[in-house]
N, C-alpha and C positions, 0 to 999 in steps of 0.2 A: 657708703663704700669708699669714697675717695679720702677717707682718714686711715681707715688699715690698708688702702693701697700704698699711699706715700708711705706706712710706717715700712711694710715688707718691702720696698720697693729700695729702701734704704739697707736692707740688712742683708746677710750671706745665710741664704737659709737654702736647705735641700729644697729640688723641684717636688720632691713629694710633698713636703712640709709646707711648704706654700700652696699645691690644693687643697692638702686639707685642709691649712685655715680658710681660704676664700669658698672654699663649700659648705664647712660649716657654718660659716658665717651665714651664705646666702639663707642657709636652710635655721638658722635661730632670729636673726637680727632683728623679725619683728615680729618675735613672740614677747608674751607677758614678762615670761620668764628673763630673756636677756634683756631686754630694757630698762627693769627692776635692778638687774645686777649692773647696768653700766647707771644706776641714776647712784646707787650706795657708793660707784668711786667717783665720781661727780659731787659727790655730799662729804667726802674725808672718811665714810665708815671705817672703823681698823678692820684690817685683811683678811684677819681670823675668821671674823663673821662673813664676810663676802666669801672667803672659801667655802665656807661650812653651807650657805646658803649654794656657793655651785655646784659643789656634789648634792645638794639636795633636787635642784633644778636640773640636772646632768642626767638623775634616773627619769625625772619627769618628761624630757625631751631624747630620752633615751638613745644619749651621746657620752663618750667616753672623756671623767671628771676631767683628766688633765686636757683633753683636744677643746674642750669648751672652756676652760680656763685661761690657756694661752688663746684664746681666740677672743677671749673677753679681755686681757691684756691688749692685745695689738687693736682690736676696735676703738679702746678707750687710750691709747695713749699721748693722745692729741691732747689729752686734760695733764698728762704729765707736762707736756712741753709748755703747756700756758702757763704752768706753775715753775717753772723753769724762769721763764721769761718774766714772770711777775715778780721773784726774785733778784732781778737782774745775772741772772747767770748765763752765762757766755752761750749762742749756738749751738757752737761744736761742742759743746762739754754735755749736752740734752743730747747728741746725738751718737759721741762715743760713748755716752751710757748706757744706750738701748742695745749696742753691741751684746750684754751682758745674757739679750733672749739667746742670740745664735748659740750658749753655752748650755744655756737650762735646757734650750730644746734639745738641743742633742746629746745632752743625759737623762732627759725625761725616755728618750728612742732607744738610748743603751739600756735604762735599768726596768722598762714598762713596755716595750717594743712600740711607742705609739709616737707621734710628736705633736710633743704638749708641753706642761708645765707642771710637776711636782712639788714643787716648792714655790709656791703663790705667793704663802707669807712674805720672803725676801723682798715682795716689789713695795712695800707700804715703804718702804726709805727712799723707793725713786720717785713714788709719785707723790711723796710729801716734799719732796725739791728737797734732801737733808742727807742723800747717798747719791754718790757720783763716781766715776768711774775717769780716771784721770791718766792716761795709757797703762800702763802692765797691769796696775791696781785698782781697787774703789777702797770709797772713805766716809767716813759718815763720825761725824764729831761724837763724843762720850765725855759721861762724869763719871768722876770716882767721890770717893765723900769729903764733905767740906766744898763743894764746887770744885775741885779739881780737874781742868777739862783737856781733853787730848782727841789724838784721833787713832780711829779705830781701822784696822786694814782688813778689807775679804782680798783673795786669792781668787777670780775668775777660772775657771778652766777655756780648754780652747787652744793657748799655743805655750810654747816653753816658758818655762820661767827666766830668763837669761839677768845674768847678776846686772847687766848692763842696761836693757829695760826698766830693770827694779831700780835699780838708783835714778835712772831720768823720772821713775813715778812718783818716786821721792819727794824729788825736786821739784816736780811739779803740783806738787800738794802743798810744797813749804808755801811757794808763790800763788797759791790760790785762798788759802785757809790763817798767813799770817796774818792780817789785819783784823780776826777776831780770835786768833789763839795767840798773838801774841809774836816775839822775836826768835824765841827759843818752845820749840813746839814738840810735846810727848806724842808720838808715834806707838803705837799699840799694836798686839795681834793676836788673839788665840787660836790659836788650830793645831792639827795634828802635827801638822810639819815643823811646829817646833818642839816635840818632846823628846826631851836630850838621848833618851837611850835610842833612838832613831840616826843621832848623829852618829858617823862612822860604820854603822853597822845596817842601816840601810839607804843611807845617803852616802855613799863615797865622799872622801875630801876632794876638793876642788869641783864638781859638780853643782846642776844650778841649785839643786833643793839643800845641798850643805851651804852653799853660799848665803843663799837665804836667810838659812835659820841662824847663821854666823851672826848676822845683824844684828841679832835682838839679845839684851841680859835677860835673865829666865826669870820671873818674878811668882811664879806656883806653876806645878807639874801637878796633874791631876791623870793620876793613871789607874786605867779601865780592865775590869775582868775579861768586857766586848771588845773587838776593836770594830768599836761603832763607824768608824769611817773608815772601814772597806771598801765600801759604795764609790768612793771617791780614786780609789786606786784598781776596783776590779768589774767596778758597776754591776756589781753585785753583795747581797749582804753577807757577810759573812756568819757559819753557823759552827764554826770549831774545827772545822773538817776540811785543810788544808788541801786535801788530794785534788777536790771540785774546783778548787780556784783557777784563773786561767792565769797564765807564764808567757805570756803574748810581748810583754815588754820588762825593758830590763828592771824598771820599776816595782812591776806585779813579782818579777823573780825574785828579788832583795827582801820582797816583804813575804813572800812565801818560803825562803831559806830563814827569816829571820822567825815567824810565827812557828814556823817546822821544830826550832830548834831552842821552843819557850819561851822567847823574848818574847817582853812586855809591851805594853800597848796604849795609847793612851796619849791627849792633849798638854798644853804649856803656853803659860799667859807669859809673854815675852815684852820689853821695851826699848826704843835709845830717844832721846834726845834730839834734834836736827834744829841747827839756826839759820839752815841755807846753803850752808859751806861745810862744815863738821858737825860729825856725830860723834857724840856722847855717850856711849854704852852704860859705861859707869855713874852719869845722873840719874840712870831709871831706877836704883835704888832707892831714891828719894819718892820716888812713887806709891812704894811698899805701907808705908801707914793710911792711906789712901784707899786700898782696893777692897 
């Protein structure tokens, strides 16, 4: 008990979300079933198969997949932070990472009404010590071919994107990651929020998600019939049929005037440059024979 206490005990979780996991917990933690699955991250298993075994185990203890999943996160994440620390990586940097549950869970509670964890696979990069979470942003280094290696950005959900945040996240990546990426270091990102026809037409200029996407040179747009990441702007999937969507915020409304009116849809592999001090927009071309 006293390792998922300290973990929750550290995090901004709902009061509800917090019995569930310490009930569920009481009522698994010493069956067959969880033990097996906390010895597979204890052993390095890849995530895939620990997920696949916890929905398997989930019907067997007849508990709901995502509420036993994150409860088998937070029990086990005492092996994340040894791996942290055997790394030699900083305290705070193991524990502004874990920040990263307060986001999952509570879009597991938006898009499954439960709080849990849907997305399991994402944690194999925290608990292999090789994704961190650096204020606004996380990071986890990439090759492209020939060895070419840079770093790769997720986007947390949770609180604003503020241009100003994003550039301190920056900054604090150059100074964490230059001593093995080097003096001049390739910054990455794929996601929705950079696919250009989005600029202007659902990102206003001056706003933080145009700001954003300002930063990065576009190096492939990869546009989708779906717009598979709905989830992430209406937490809910989307199925064609605009009228269902909800209009709650000015976000959901820009995307539902722009879907309404045919606009396309669809991700963009973005890059710059950063030496610490300036960025480079124009070297990430140099990345192109690469990807």
């Amino acid at each position: 008990m006293k390792h998922i206490h300290e973990i929750i005990n550290r995090l901004a979780l709902p009061e509800e979300a917090v019995e569930t996991f310490y009930s569920t917990y009481d009522a698994v933690q010493d069956s067959a079933y969880f033990r097996a699955l906390s010895g597979m991250i204890a052993d390095g298993l890849d995530f895939q198969t620990i997920q696949q075994k916890c929905s398997e185990y989930a019907q067997s203890l007849q508990i709901n997949k995502y509420i036993l999943g994150m409860t088998l996160l937070l029990a086990n994440t005492h092996v994340m932070k040894k791996r942290f620390m055997e790394k030699g990586i900083a305290e705070d940097v193991f524990w502004e990472s874990i920040t990263d549950y307060e986001a999952k869970v509570d879009e597991c509670h938006k898009m499954h009404g439960v709080w849990g964890i849907f997305a399991f696979g994402w944690y194999e990069g925290f608990f292999a010590a090789k994704l961190f979470r650096l204020g606004r942003l996380e990071y986890v280094e990439r090759s492209f071919k020939n060895g070419v290696r840079a770093l790769a950005i997720h986007i947390p959900s949770g609180s604003p994107l503020t241009h100003d945040a994003v550039l301190a996240s920056y900054k604090r990546a150059y100074d964490f990651f230059h001593k093995t990426l080097g003096k001049d270091i390739a910054f990455t990102c794929s996601s929705y929020l950079l696919f250009p026809d989005y600029m202007g037409a659902v990102f206003a200029a001056g706003t933080n998600l145009y700001q954003f996407a300002g930063d990065y040179h576009i190096l492939h747009v990869n546009e989708t019939t779906e717009f598979s990441n709905a989830w992430r702007v209406f937490y809910k999937d989307y199925q064609g049929d605009v009228s269902v969507l909800p209009t709650n915020t000015s976000l959901q409304r820009a995307f539902v005037k722009h879907l309404a009116s045919g606009g396309k849809s669809g991700t963009a592999l973005g890059a710059f440059f950063f030496n610490g001090e300036r960025f480079d927009k124009a070297k990430a071309e140099t990345l192109r024979p690469y990807l």
